[in-house]
N, C-alpha and C positions, 0 to 999 in steps of 0.2 A: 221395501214393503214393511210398514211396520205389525207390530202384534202386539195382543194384552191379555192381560190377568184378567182374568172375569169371576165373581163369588154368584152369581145370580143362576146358581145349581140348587140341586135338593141337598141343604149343609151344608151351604157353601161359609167359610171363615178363612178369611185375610186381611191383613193390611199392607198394601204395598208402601214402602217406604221409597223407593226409586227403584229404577229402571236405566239403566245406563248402557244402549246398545245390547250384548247379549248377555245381559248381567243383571236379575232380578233380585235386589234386597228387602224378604218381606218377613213377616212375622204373624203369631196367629192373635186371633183377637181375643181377649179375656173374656169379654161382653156379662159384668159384674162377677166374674171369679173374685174371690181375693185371696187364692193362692193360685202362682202362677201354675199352669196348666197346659197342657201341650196337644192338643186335637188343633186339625188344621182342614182344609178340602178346597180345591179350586183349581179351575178350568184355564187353558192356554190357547190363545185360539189364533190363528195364521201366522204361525209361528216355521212354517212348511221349510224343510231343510234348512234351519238353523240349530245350534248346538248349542241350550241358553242352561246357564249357572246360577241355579238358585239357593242363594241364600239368605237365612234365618237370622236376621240380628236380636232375637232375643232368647237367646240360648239354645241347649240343646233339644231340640222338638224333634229328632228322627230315629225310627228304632233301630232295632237290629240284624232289620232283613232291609233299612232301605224304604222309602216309599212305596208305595201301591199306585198304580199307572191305570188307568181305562182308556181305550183308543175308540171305544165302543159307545161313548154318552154316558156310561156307568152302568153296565150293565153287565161286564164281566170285568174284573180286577186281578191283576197279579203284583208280586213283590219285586221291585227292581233290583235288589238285593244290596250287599252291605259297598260292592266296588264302585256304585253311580255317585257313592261322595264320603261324607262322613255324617257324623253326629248335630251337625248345623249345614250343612247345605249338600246340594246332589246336584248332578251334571245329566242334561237330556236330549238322544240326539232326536229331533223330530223331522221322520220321512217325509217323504212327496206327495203322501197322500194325510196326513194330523195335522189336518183342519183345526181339528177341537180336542183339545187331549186331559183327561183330568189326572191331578193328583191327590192323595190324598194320603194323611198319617196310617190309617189304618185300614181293614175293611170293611168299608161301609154296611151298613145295614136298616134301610129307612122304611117308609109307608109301602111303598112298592114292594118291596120285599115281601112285604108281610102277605099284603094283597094277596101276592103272585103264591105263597103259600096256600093261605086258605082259601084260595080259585080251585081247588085240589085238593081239597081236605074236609073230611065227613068233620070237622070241630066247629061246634057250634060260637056263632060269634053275637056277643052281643055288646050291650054302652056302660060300659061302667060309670060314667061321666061326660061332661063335656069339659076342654080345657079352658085355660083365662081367655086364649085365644080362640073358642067355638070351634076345635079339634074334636073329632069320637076317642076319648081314650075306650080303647076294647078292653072286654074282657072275654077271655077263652076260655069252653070248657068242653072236658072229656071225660067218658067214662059212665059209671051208674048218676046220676043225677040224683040230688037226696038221701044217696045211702049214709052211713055211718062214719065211715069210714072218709077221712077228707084230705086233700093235698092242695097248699096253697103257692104255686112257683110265682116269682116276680121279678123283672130285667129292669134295666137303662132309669133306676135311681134318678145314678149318673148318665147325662145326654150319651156322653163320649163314648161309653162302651159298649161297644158293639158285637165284639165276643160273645158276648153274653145271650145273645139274641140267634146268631145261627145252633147254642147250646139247648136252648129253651125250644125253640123252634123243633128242633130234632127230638128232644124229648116227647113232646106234644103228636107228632108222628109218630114214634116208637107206641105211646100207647095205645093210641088210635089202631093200630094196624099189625100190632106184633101177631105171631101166632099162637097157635091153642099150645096150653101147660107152660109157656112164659112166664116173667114175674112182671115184665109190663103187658099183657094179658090179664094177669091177674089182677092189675090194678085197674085196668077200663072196666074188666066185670063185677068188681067190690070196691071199687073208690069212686069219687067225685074231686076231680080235679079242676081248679080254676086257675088261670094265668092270666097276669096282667102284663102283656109284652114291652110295654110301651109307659114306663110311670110318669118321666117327666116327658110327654109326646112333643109340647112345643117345642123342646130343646130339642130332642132328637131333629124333629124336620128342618127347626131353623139355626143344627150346625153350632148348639151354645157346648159350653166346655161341660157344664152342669155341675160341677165341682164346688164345692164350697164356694158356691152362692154367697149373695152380700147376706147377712143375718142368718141361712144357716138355707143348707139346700135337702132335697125331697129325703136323700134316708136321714137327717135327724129332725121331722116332721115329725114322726109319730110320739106328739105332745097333748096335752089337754086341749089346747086351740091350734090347730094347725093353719098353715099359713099356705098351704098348698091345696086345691080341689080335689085331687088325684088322691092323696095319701088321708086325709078326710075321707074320702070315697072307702079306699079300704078298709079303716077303721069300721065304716060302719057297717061291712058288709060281714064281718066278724064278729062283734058285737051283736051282729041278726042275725048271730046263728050258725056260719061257719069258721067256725071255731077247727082248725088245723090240726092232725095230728103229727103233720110233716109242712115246714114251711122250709121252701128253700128260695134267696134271694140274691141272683146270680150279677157277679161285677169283671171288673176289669181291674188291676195294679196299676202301678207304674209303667214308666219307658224298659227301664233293665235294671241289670243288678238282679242282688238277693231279693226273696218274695217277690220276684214278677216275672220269675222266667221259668214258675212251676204252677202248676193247681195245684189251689189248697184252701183248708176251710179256712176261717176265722173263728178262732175258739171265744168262747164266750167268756165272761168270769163267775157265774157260778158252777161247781164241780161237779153238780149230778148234769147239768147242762152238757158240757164237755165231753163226761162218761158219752153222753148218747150219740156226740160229735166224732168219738172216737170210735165207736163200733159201726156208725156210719160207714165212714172213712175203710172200715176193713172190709166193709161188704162192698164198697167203691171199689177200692183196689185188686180186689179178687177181681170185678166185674169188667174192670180197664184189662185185665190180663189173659181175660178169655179172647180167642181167635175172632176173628168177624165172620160173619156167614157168607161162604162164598156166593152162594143162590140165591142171596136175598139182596134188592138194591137197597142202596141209600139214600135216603132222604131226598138226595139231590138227582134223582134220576129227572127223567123225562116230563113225568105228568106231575113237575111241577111248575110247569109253565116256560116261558121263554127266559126270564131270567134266572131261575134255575139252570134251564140246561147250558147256560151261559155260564153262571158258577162254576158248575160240574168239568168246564173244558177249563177252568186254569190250573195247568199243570205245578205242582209244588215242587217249591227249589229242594235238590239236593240237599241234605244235612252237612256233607262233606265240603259244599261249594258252594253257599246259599246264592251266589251272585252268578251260578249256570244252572237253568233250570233246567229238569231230565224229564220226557216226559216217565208217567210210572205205565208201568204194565196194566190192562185192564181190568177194573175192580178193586186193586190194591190199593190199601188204604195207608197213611202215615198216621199210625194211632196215636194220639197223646195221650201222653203217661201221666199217671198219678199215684201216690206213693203218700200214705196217711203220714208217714212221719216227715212230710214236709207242710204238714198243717204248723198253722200259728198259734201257741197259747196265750189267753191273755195273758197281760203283762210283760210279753218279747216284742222287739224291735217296735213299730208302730201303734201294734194294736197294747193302746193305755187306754186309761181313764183321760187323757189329753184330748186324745182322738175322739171321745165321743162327748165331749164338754160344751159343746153346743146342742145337743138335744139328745133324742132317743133315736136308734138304727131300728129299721125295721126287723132284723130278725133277734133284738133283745126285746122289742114288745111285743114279738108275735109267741117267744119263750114264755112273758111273763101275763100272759094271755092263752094260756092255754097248751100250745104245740109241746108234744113230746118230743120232738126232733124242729129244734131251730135253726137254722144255719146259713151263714153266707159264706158263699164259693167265688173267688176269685180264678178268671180265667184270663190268662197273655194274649195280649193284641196279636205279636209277632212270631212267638217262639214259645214251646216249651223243650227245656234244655236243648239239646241241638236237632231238636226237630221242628218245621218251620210250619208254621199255623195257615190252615189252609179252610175256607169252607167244608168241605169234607170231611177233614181231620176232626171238625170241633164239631159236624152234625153225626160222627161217628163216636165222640165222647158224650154228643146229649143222649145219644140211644144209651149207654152204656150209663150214664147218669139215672134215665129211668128207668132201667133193670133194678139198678141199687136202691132204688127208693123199692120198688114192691116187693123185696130181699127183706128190707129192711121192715116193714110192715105187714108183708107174712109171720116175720120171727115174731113181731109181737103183738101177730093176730093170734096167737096160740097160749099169749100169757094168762 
């Protein structure tokens, strides 16, 4: 009986190069990167009790927990962890019953998702635009409407990152719904918050790396002519008026190594910039270190739809064995950590003047445009340090995210 590769998912990227009995050698598709890039997704379909070897002939495309597996159509995901291969290909056995089984680099996070959020959610949704492709990019908002006080979060720049989006997503619930004398409390009944989930949407749905893009991609758009709908959209919506005093603009790293197996800001290069980067970071780090509420769910509980509660049952690997999953005890969360002094200052490793020599990042025009707190947050697809990234984990970091931001704007709502 034969079987194939199929990309005609939501995000689907591949190229198969051959197929040799049970031996698939594919790679992912650039689709105008011009630096290579490593996001991937695609379906296996009557492949029923065979044990097929897939490998990567164009480098190392696999993290550090291992692929992500759905036997489900995509609808809940786990990590296969680091023993189904190595760093270029993984091994899969497929039961009597995977029909159709997807894999993919990381965990997904698409239209549906989002949907299955605000199906469940007092946040108001409306258009920020439309895309090249006649997409609604949304715009979400929470909290006082027209007050003074403003926050402006933004995800997925880059298509690929997808972290970024169960982080935001949990944020956007924590303010929505924390309880009374909170500091996300305090920001639904004195701030006006707006989020743009989705910046580059077609890339997201259609599975592109979004990564330095041919001539220059969505965060070094914010130029005098932008060359993007999306990030034009937000300019202007700034420019009329919401003018940030907190912008934060959530990414993803690298596969592994140094700087992608921790959160942490990206420091700007001007110094008073930084300053406010840094006592961010300390009102973060307190915020990551307080316990979770036992009696409160998270994010990912029940009423928020069937993919959620599909989420919410993939049990997270082991820190000790990432390649035997445990389940955890009920409610327990595997917190991800963060630690201000794993922030990057300009001028280390990466973040130069090199790095942003094709245009403007959004959160150095949103500094230079007003915001007293600019910042972008990188969050790990797979891992932070040796704890394994899980839905939960990273909608238990956006609550703990939006505590520090109304921490943060309490202190200097008082200046």
């Amino acid at each position: 009986m034969s079987w194939e590769i199929a990309t005609d998912i939501p995000a689907g990227n591949l190229i198969v190069d051959q197929i040799d009995g049970d031996v698939a050698r594919i790679r992912q598709d650039q689709r105008g990167s011009t630096m290579p890039w490593f996001y991937w997704r695609f379906a296996v379909r009557g492949a029923q009790g065979r044990t097929v070897r897939f490998e990567f002939t164009d480098w190392e495309v696999i993290g550090t927990r291992g692929p992500c597996v759905s036997r489900d159509g995509g609808a809940s995901w786990s990590w296969l962890g680091p023993a189904s291969g190595s760093t270029r290909h993984f091994v899969f056995t497929f039961g009597p019953d995977d029909h159709d089984v997807q894999f993919c680099f990381c965990l997904p996070y698409l239209q549906a998702d989002l949907d299955a959020f605000l199906a469940h959610s007092a946040i108001r949704r409306s258009i920020l635009c439309r895309s090249r492709a006649g997409r609604d990019v949304e715009m979400l908002t929470v909290g006082a409407a027209g007050a003074d006080r403003r926050v402006l979060l933004t995800a997925r720049h880059h298509a690929c990152e997808s972290s970024a989006s169960f982080v935001l997503e949990a944020m956007l619930h924590e303010i929505a719904t924390a309880g009374p004398g909170t500091a996300a409390a305090w920001l639904r009944e004195n701030a006006h918050v707006v989020a743009i989930p989705f910046v580059d949407k077609d890339g997201v749905e259609a599975g592109d790396q979004g990564k330095a893009r041919d001539g220059h991609d969505h965060n070094r758009d914010y130029i005098p002519t932008p060359r993007y709908v999306e990030t034009a959209a937000i300019m202007r919506v700034v420019r009329g008026g919401f003018v940030p005093q907190v912008a934060i603009d959530l990414h993803c790293p690298w596969i592994r190594g140094q700087h992608n197996e921790e959160i942490y800001q990206v420091g700007g290069p001007d110094p008073q910039r930084w300053l406010q980067q840094q006592e961010f970071g300390r009102i973060l780090e307190t915020q990551v270190g307080i316990a979770p509420e036992p009696s409160r769910p998270l994010p990912s509980g029940e009423g928020w739809g069937e993919r959620a509660k599909a989420h919410q049952a993939v049990q997270p690997p082991s820190p000790a064995d990432a390649a035997r999953p445990r389940p955890l005890p009920e409610g327990e969360v595997q917190c991800l950590n963060y630690l201000q002094s794993d922030d990057l200052p300009w001028g280390q490793a990466w973040n130069t003047d090199i790095a942003s020599a094709e245009g403007c990042s959004c959160s150095k025009w949103m500094a230079h445009n007003g915001a007293r707190l600019s910042t972008s947050l990188e969050i790990p697809y797979a891992n932070v340090r040796d704890i394994t990234v899980t839905p939960r984990g990273l909608r238990d970091f956006g609550r703990r995210l939006a505590a520090a931001v109304g921490v943060f704007m309490q202190h200097h709502d008082q200046e």
